[in-house]
C-alpha positions as CSV (number, residue, x, y, z in Angstrom):
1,X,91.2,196.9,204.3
2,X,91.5,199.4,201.3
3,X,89.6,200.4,198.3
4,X,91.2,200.1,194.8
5,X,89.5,202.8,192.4
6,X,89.8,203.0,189.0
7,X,88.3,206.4,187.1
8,X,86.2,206.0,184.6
9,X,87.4,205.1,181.5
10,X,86.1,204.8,177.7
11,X,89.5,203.2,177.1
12,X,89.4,199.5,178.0
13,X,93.1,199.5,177.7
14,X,93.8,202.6,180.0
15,X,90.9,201.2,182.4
16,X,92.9,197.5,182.4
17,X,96.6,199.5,182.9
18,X,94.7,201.7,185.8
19,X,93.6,198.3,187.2
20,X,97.0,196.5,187.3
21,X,98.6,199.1,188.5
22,X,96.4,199.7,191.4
23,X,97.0,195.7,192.1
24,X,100.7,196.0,191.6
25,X,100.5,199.1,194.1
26,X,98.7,197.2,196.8
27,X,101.2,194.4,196.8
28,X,104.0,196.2,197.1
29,X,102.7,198.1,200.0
30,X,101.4,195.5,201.3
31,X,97.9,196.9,201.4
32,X,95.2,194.7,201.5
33,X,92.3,195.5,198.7
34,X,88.7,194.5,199.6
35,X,87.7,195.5,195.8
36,X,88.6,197.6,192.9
37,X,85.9,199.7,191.7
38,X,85.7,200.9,188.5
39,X,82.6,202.5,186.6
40,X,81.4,204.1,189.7
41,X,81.6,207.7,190.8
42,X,83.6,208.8,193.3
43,X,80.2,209.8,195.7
44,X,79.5,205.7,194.7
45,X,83.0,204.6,196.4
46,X,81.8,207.0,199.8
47,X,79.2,204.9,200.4
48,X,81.0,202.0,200.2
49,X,83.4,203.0,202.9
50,X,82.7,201.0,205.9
51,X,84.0,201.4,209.3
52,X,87.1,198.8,208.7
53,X,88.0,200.5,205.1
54,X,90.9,201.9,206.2
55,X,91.9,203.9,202.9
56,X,91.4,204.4,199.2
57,X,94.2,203.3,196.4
58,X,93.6,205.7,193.2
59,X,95.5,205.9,189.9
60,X,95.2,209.7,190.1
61,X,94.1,212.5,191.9
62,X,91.9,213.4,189.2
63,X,89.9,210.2,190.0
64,X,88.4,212.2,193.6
65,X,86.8,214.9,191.2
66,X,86.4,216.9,187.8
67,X,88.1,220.1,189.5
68,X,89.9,221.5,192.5
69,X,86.8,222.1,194.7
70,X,85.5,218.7,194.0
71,X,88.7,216.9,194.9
72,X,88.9,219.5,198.3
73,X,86.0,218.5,199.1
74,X,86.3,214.4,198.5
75,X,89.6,215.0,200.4
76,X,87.6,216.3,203.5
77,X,85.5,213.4,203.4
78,X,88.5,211.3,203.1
79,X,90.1,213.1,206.1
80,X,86.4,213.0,208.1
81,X,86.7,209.5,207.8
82,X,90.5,208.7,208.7
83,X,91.0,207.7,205.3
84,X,94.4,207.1,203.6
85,X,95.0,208.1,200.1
86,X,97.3,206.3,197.7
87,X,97.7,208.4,194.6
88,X,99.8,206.5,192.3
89,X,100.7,208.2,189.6
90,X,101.6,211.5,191.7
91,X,102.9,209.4,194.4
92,X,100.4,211.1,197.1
93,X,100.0,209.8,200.4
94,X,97.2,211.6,202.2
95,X,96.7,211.4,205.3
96,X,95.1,212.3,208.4
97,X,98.4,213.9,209.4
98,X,98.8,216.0,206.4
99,X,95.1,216.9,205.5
100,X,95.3,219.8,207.9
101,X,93.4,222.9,207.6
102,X,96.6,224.6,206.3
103,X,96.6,222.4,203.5
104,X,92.7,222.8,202.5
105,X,93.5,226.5,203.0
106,X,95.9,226.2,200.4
107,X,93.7,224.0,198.0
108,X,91.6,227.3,198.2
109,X,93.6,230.0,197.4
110,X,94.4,227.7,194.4
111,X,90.9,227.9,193.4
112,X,90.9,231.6,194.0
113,X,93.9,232.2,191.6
114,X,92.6,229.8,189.3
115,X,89.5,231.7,189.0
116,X,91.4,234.8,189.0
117,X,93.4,234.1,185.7
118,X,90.8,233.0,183.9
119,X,88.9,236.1,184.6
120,X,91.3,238.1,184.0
121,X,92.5,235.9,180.4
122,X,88.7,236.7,179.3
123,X,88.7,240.4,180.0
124,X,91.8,240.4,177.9
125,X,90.8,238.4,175.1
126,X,87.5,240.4,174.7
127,X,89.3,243.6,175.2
128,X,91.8,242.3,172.6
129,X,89.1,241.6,170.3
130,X,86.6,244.8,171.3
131,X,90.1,246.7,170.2
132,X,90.2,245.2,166.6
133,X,86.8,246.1,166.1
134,X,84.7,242.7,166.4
135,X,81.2,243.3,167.8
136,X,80.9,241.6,171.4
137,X,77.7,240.0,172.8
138,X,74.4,238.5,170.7
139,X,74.2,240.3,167.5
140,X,71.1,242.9,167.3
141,X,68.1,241.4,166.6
142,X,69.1,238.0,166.8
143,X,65.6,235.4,167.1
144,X,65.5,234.1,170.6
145,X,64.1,230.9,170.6
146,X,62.0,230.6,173.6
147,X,61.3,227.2,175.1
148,X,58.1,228.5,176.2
149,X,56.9,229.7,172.3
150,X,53.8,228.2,170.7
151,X,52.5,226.7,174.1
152,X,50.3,229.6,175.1
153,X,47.0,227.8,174.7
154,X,48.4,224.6,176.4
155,X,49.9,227.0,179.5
156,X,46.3,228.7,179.6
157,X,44.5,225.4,179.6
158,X,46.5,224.1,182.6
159,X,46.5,227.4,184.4
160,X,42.3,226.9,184.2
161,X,42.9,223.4,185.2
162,X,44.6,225.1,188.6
163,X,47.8,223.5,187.9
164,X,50.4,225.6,189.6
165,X,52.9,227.7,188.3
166,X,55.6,225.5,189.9
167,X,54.0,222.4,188.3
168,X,54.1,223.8,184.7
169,X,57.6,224.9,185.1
170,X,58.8,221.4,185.9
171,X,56.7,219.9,183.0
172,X,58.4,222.4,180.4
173,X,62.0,221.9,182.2
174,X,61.7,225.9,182.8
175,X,62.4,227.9,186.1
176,X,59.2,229.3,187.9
177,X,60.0,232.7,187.3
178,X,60.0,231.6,183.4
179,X,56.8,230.8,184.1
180,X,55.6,234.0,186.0
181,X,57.2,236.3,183.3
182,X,55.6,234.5,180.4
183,X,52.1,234.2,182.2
184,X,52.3,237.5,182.5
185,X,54.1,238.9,179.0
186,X,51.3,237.0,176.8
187,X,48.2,237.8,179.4
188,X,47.6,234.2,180.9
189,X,46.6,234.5,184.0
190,X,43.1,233.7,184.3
191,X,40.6,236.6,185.5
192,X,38.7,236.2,188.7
């Protein structure tokens, strides 16, 4: 039994080409589908695998993830789980036999070199730019707008109330240390 699954897709018209394609794909291998999922995440479709699935039919590879290390590491799962992969429009067929450790090694030092050109595309850009005189980084001066601004009678109230730091960082969608440093900066803390 295999899983069709379909990315999802604003375009009705893509999402109904993806659909019949993976159908079309299926019968020509021979493969039988148990469903085709579309509007679900790829991390929806794992925990639909059960222990008959015996693979997963996709349009693309982009359908296991947004980027390289996502789609390593949905292609791990896959391989955990003696998966097939059907990748249509590359014409992939993973695996258990060719999901070795070689080839996730490889998947890596794509990521690496990835990561390493764009790094190296922004230092040139900003040295490029640094050189022709623009002024790099938040202009002098520049008003910071503080989420935490204007609450500092509602953050002392709830301090007195013994509400913990951690609590009033979740309720204003801040980090704790946020919290601490602002406490602290505007003299909060309530004296013992």
């Amino acid at each position: 039994m295999f899983i069709g699954y379909i990315q999802n897709n604003e375009d009705k018209t893509e999402q109904i080409r993806q659909y019949q394609a993976v159908q079309s794909f299926a019968k020509e291998q021979g493969l039988k589908l148990d469903c085709i999922c579309a509007n679900y995440t790829f991390a929806d479709i794992k925990e639909m695998i059960l222990p008959q699935t015996e693979g997963i039919v996709i349009f693309n590879i982009s359908a296991l993830g947004d980027g390289l290390a996502q789609i390593k590491e949905n292609l791990l799962f896959c391989r955990e789980h003696k998966l097939q992969i059907y990748s249509i429009e590359e014409g992939y067929h993973f695996n258990e036999n060719n999901l070795t450790d070689d080839f996730f090694k490889g998947i890596d030092i794509a990521i690496d070199v990835r990561s390493n050109l764009i790094s190296q595309n922004v230092k040139k850009v900003l040295k490029k730019r640094k050189n022709e005189g623009v002024k790099l980084g938040r202009p002098l001066g520049a008003l910071i707008k503080k989420r935490l601004e204007g609450k500092e009678e509602e953050i002392r109230k709830l301090l007195a109330q013994k509400v913990t730091k951690a609590e009033i960082a979740r309720r204003f969608n801040v980090t704790r240390n946020t919290v601490f440093r602002f406490v602290k900066r505007n003299g909060l803390e309530a004296k013992l």
